[in-house]
N, C-alpha and C positions, 0 to 999 in steps of 0.2 A: 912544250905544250902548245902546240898548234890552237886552242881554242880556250877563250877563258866562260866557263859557262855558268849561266847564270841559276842560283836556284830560288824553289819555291817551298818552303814549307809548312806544311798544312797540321794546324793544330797545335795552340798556345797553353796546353800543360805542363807540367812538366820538362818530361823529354822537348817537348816544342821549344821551348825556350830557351832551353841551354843550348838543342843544335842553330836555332837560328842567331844568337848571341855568339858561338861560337864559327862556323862561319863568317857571319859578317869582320870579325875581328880577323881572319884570316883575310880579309878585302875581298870578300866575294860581295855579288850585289843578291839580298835576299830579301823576297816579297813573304811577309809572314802574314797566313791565311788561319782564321778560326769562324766557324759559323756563327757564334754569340761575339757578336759587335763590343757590346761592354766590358768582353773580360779582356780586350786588348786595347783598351780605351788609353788608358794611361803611355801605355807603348806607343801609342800613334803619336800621344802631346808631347811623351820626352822623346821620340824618336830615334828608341834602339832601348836596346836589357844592359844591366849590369851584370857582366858574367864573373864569379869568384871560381876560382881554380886554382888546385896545386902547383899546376907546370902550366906554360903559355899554349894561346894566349888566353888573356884575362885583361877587365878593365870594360869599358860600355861599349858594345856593339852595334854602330849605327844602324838601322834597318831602312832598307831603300824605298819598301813598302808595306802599310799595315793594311790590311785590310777584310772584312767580311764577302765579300764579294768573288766568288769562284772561277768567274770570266776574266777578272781583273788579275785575280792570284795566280794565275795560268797563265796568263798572254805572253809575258816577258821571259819566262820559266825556260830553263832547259832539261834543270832533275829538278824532278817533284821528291821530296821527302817528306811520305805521310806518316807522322809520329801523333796519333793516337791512338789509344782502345781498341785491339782488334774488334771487340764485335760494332766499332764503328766503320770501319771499312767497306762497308754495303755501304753505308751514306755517302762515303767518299766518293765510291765507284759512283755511284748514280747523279749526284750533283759533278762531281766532274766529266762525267761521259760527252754532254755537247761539246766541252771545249779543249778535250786532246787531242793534240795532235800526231802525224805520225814520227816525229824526230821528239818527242817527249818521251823521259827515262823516267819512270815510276817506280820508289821503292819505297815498301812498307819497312816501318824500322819498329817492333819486328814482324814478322807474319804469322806468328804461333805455330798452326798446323790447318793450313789448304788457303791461307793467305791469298795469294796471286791466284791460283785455282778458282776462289768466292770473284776475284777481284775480275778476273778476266773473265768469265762466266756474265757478270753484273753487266757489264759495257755491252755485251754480246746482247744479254736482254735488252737494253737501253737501248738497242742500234744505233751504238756509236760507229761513225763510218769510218776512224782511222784506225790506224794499228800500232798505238805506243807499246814499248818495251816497257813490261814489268817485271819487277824482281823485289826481292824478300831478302832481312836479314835473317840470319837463325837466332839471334839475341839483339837487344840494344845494344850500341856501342860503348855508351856513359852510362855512370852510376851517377846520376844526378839528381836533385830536387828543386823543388821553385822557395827562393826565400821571400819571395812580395811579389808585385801586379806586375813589375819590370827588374822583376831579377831573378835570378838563376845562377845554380851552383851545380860544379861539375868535382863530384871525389875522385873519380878515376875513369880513364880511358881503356878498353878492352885491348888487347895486343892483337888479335886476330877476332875477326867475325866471320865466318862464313855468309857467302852472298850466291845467290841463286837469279836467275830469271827466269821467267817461261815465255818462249822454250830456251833450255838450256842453250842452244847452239848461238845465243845473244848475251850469254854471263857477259863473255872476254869484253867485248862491247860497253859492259856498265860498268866494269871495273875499271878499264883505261877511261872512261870520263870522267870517275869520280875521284883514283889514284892521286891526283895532287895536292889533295886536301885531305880523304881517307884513305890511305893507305893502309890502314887497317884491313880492310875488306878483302877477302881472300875467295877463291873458287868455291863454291857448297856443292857442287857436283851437278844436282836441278832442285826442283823446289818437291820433291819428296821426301830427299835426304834432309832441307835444311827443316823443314816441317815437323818429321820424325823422328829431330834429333831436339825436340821442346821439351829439352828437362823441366822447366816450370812448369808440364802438363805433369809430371810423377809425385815433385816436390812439394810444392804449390797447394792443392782442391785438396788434396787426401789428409795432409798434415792439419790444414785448417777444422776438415768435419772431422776428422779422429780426436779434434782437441776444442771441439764445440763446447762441451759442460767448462772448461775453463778460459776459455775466451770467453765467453759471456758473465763467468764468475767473477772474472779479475779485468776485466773491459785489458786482455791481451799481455797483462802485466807480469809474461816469462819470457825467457828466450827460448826463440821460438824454436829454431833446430835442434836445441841442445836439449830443456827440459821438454820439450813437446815429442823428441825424438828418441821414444821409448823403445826398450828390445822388441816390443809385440808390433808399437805403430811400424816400428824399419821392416819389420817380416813383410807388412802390407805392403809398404811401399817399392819393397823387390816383389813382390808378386804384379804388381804395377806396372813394374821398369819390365820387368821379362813376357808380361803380356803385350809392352808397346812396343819391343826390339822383334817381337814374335808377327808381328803385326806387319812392322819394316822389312823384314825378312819376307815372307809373302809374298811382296811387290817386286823383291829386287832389291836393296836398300840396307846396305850392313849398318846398324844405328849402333855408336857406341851407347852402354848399357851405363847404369847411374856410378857403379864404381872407376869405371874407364871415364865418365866423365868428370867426377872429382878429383883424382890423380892427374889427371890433363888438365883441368882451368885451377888446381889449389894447392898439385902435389899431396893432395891428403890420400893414404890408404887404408886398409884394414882388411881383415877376414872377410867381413861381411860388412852393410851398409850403415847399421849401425853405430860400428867401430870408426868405420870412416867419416862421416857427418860429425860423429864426436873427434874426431883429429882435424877437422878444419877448425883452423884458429880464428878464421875471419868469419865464422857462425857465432862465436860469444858474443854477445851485448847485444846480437839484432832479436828486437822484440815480436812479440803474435801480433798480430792486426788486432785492432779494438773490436772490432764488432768483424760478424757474419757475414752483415752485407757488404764483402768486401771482394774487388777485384778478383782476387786469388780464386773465388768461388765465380762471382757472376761473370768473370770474364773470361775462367780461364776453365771452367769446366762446359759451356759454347763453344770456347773458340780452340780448344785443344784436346779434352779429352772426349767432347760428342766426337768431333769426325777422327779419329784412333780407333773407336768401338765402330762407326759407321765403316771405314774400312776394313775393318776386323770382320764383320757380320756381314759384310761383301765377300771377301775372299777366303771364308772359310777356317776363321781363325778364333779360339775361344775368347771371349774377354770377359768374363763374367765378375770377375775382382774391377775391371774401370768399369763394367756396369754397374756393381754395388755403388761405389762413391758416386757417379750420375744422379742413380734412385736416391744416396742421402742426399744431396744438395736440393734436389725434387722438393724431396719432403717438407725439409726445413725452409726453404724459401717460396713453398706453393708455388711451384713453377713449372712447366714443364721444358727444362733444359734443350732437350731432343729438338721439338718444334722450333725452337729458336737460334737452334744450334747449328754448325756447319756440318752438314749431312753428306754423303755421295751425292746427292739428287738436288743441293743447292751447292756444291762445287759443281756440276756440270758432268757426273763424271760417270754417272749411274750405270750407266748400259756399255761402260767398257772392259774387255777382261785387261788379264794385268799387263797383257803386251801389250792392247793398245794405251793405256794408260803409261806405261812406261816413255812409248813411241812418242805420246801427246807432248810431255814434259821435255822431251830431249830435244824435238824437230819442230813441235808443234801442230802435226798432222795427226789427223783424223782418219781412221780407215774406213 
């Protein structure tokens, strides 16, 4: 390894925490950045997380630097890893826009669906004057959680992640800098396919509002793939998977379909998706979300199933099953998802047909 690089990572939840604990314990130097000062308070006085984990490393991860500060979390950086809430990622772009540089590697961990598209669009409004490299995972890497203010636990490490940048012809590039530490991360092809390929957008919004009257009944008290994933809910939800692989298709974009992707990350199969979601053995015991307002919905029908449909309704393509779940999330949360949501017309991407948008993602040019 010709270079030891240094990272930044932006955002003390969860996932924040475990990856900046866990790097540092691998002897990287990492500056950990959150916009609320307070919630990283403690980590500044003990200076580093206590990372618990199955396999190494594990044990407290000194942290090189804590801080609120953007210009500061930046300076010394060489990969930025932003590990929060897609629909925070406009905030990120925009507060980081003065202080990228152009030898900075930006990955959102993960991007949902138009990720780097919002993200590189964002800086382009800001008139950011450099040109970092960004790119997307298709999933988190860790299944992780925060157990206190400076600790973090890490269940399991992903064996492969697909990773993307835009434009694609800069992947190779972030993967040989990140390789020494993730080797995990593997080609996604560009960031349409890793986008495309958000099974949280199928699994995720739909299961939640199909199982509204008992999450609110039992504040989430089933398991949530197993009893929530009825013969009629699973019909919806391959109506779901076949409208977003319909959608993939469109563009260019073979998206494996919900059954090809539980036989590939679980070995679980079946006739149909029901059967299959019922043969994953790693679905018992995970409970429903307590309440509504929960990520699964407010994040994930924004930042994953609005721009599916906004593509969909671009290029000619029915969605009217991921518009139904849209309109109930609407409902139930007075919201209006759409407005808020990642559109064509807040990726950047509105007035292009599908070759040039194919063209954009691979090369990065513009016709």
């Amino acid at each position: 390894m010709d270079k030891t690089y240094r990272y930044a990572v932006l955002g003390a939840g969860n996932g924040g925490k475990a990856m900046a604990a866990y790097l540092a314990l691998l002897g990287i130097q990492v500056t950990l950045y959150n916009r609320t000062g307070s919630r990283i308070e403690i980590i500044r006085l003990r200076g580093g997380i206590d990372l618990e984990s199955p396999v190494d490393p594990h044990g407290f991860g000194k942290i090189y630097k804590v801080t609120d500060n953007m210009e500061e979390a930046l300076r010394e950086a060489d990969v930025v890893m932003v590990v929060v809430p897609s629909s925070a990622h406009y905030d990120i772009a925009v507060a980081a826009a003065p202080f990228l540089r152009d030898d900075h590697i930006v990955i959102l961990n993960p991007g949902r669906t138009g990720g780097t598209l919002e993200f590189r669009y964002t800086l382009k409004q800001m008139n950011c004057s450099t040109n970092p490299i960004i790119a997307e995972a298709e999933t988190f890497i860790f299944a992780s959680r925060s157990e206190g203010p400076s600790q973090a636990r890490i269940f399991r490490i992903k064996e492969a992640v697909p990773l993307a940048a835009l434009p694609a012809t800069r992947t190779a590039e972030v993967l040989e800098a990140i390789r020494p530490v993730f080797p995990q991360f593997i080609d996604g092809k560009n960031v349409l396919q890793t986008g495309l390929n958000n099974m949280g957008a199928i699994f995720h919004p739909a299961l939640a509002l199909l199982n509204a009257g008992w999450i609110e009944a039992t504040s989430g008290d089933f398991q949530f793939y197993v009893d929530g994933v009825t013969p009629s809910v699973a019909k919806v939800l391959e109506v779901l998977d076949r409208e977003r692989v319909t959608v993939a298709s469109a563009i260019g974009i073979r998206a494996r379909n919900a059954l090809e992707w539980l036989e590939l990350a679980y070995n679980a199969t079946g006739d149909n998706l029901y059967e299959a979601m019922h043969n994953q053995t790693g679905y018992y015991g995970i409970k429903a979300p307590g309440t509504l307002n929960h990520r699964y919905i407010t994040e994930e029908i924004p930042m994953s199933l609005v721009p599916i449909a906004s593509f969909g309704s671009t290029y000619g393509v029915s969605v009217n099953g991921i518009n139904s779940i849209i309109n109930l999330a609407c409902y139930i949360h007075g919201t209006d998802y759409r407005r808020k949501g990642r559109t064509v017309e807040r990726l950047g991407v509105k007035e292009m047909s599908v070759g040039e948008l194919v063209k954009f993602v691979e090369t990065g040019e513009r016709d």
